[in-house]
C-alpha positions in Angstrom: 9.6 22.7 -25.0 6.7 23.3 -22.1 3.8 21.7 -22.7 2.1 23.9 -20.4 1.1 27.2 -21.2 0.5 30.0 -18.6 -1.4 33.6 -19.9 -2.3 36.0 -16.9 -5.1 37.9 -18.4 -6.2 41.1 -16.9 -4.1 43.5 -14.6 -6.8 44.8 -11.8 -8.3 41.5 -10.8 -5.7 38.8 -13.0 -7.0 34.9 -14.2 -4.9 32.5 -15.1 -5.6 30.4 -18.1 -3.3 27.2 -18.1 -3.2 25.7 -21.2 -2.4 22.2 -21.7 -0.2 21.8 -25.0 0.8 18.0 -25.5 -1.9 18.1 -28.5 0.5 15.8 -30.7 -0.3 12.7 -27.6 -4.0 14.3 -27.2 -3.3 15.7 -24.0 -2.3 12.7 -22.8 -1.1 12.6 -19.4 2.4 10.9 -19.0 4.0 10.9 -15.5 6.3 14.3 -16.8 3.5 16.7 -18.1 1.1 15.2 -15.1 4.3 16.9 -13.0 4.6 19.9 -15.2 0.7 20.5 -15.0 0.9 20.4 -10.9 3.9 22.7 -10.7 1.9 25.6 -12.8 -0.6 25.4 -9.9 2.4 25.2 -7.2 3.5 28.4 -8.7 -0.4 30.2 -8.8 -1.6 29.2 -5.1 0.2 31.8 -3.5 -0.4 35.1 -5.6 -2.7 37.2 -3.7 -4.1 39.4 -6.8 -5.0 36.1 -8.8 -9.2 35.6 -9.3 -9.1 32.6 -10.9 -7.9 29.3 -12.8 -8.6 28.5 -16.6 -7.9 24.7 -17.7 -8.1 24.1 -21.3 -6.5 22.7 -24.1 -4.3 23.8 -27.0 -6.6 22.1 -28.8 -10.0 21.4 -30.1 -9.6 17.5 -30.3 -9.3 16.3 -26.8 -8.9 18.3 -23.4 -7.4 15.0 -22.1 -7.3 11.6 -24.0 -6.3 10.0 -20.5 -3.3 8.7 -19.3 -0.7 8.1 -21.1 -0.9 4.6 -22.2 2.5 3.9 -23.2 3.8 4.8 -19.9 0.8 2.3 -18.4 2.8 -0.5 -20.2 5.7 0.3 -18.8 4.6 -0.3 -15.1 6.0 -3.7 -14.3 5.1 -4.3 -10.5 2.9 -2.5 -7.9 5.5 0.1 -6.9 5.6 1.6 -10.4 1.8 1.9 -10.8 1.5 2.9 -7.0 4.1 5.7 -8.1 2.3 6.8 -11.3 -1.0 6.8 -10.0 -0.1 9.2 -6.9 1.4 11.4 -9.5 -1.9 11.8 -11.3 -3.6 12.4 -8.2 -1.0 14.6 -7.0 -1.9 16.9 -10.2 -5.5 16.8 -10.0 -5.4 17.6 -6.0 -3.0 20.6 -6.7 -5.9 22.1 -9.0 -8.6 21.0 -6.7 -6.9 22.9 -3.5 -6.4 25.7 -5.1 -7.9 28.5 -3.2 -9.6 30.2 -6.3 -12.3 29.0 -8.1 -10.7 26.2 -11.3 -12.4 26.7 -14.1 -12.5 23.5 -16.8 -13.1 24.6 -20.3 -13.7 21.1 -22.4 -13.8 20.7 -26.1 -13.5 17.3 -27.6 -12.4 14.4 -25.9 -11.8 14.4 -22.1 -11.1 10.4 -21.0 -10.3 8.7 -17.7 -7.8 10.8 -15.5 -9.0 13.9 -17.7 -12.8 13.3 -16.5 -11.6 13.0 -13.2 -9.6 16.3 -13.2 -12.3 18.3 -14.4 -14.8 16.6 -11.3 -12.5 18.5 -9.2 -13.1 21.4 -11.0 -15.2 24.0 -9.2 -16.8 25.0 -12.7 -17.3 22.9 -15.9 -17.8 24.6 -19.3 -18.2 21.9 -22.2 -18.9 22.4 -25.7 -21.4 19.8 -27.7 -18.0 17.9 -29.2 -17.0 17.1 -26.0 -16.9 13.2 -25.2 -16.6 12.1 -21.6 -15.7 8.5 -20.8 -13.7 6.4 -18.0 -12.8 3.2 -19.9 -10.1 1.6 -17.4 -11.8 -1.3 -17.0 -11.3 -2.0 -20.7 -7.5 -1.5 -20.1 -7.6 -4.0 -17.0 -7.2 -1.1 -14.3 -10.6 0.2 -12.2 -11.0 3.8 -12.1 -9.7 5.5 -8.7 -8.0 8.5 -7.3 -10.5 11.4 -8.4 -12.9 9.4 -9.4 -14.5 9.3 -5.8 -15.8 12.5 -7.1 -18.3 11.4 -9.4 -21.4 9.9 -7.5 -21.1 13.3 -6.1 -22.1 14.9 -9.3 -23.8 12.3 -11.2 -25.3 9.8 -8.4 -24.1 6.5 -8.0 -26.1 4.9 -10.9 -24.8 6.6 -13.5 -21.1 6.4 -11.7 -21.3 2.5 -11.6 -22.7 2.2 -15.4 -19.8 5.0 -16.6 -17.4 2.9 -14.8 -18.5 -0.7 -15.5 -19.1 -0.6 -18.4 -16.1 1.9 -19.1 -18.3 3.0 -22.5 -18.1 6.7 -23.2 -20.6 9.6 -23.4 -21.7 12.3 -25.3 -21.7 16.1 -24.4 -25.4 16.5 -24.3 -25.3 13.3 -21.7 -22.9 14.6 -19.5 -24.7 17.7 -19.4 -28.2 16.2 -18.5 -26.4 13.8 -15.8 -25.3 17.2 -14.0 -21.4 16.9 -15.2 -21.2 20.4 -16.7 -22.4 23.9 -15.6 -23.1 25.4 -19.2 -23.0 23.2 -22.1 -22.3 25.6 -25.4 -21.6 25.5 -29.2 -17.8 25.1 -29.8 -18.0 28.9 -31.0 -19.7 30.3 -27.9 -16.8 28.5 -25.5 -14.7 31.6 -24.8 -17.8 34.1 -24.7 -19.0 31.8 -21.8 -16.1 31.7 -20.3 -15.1 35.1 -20.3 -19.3 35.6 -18.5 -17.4 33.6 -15.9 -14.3 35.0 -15.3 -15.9 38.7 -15.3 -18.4 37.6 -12.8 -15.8 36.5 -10.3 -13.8 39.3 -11.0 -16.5 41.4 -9.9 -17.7 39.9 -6.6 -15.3 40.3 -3.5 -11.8 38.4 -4.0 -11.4 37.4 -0.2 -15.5 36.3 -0.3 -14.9 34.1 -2.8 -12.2 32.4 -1.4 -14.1 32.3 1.8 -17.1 30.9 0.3 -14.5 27.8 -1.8 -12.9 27.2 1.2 -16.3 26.6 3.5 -18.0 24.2 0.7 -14.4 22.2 1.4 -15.4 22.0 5.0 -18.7 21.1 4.2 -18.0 18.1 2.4 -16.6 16.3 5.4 -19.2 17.6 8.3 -22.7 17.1 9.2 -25.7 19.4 8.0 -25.5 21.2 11.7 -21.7 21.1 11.6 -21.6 22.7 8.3 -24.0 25.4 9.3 -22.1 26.9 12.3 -18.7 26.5 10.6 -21.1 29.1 8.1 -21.9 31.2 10.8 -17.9 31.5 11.7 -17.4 32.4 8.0 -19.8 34.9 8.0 -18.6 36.8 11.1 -15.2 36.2 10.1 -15.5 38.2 6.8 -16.6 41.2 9.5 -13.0 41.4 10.8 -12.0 42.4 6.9 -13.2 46.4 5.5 -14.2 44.1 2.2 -17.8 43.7 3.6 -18.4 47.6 4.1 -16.0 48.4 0.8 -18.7 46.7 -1.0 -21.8 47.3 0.9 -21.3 51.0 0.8 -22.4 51.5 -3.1 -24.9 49.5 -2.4 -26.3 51.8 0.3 -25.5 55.2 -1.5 -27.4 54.0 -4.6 -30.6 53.1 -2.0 -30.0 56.5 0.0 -30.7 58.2 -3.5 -33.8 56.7 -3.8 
């Protein structure tokens, strides 16, 4: 049975929603559904037509309870957790290269690897049951692999007391740390979603790749670097009829007036 669920929603301008569907082991990530989850992306990055990447759970009791903690037993010497470990990053990266915005939809708990695949998220929608931790110093094991990607979005403060101390936080704390874009009552989870997903499926399909692509580049170059690979961006979207295609209704509706 796949514990990975794909639904292509919409025909015109399709999302993917990938649905993770281990609920029995709370999401948890063994080194087989970590595989199974990174293949689903393998088989998304190249269609043309898609818009964008759901990730959520089956479930309203954990997005991901971590990893899989019976397989963490099992690693005997530094070539078996070397091997697992790449494996979880090799999932999260797959998500995180994608070239269309990844959307993270979280309800319930989201622990360890799970935090750190939706910090490589491009968009984080969290409902107020959601509970956020990275407890691997409890287990003997510091936090690594997409973990890097936290001071980025929560400073380094709050990154060393989340990882220290390995204790675990509340929605409404992840939300004022700057973890999640839109924090939401379980109930209004897929409304905000779907605000989401329409709004990229209205703006220009090649633009927004563009526009994920050059905040990529700009986390590896200097402020002046990062504005002239812009200016490259922006004169390379000219060689495309996309910019006219949607500038033109634009213009009618202002020659009208």
């Amino acid at each position: 049975m796949s514990m990975v669920k794909v639904e292509i929603r919409g025909a015109s301008a399709p999302v993917a929603h990938v649905i993770l569907n281990r609920v029995d082991k709370l999401n948890a990530l063994s080194a087989a559904f970590a595989a199974e989850i990174r293949d689903v992306a393998g088989a998304l990055k190249n269609r043309q037509d898609l818009r964008a990447v759901v990730l959520e759970s089956a479930s309203d009791t954990a997005f991901i309870g971590g990893a899989d903690v019976n397989e963490l037993g099992q690693l005997k010497s530094p070539a078996d957790a070397e091997a697992f470990i790449r494996g979880l990053h090799q999932m999260i990266a797959a998500y995180r290269d994608l070239p269309v915005p990844v959307i993270a939809v979280v309800d319930g708990y989201c622990i360890g690897a799970g935090m750190e695949f939706v910090a490589a998220c491009d968009i984080r929608i969290i409902s107020s049951r959601a509970v956020f931790g990275m407890p691997e110093t409890k287990l003997g094991i510091p936090s690594v692999i997409e973990a890097a990607l936290l001071p980025r979005l929560l400073g380094w403060g709050r990154t060393s007391w989340l990882l220290l101390t390995g204790e675990n936080i509340d929605a409404a704390t992840a939300q004022a740390w700057g973890f999640s874009e839109f924090l939401v009552p379980p109930a209004d989870l897929s409304a905000t979603v779907a605000t989401t997903t329409e709004a990229l499926q209205q703006a220009a399909p090649k633009a927004v790749r563009d526009q994920k692509a050059l905040m990529r580049r700009w986390e590896n170059l200097s402020l002046e670097a990062s504005i002239e690979a812009g200016v490259e961006a922006f004169a390379g979207a000219f060689s495309t009829p996309e910019p006219a295609a949607y500038l033109a209704p634009i213009l009618a509706r202002m020659a009208r007036k």
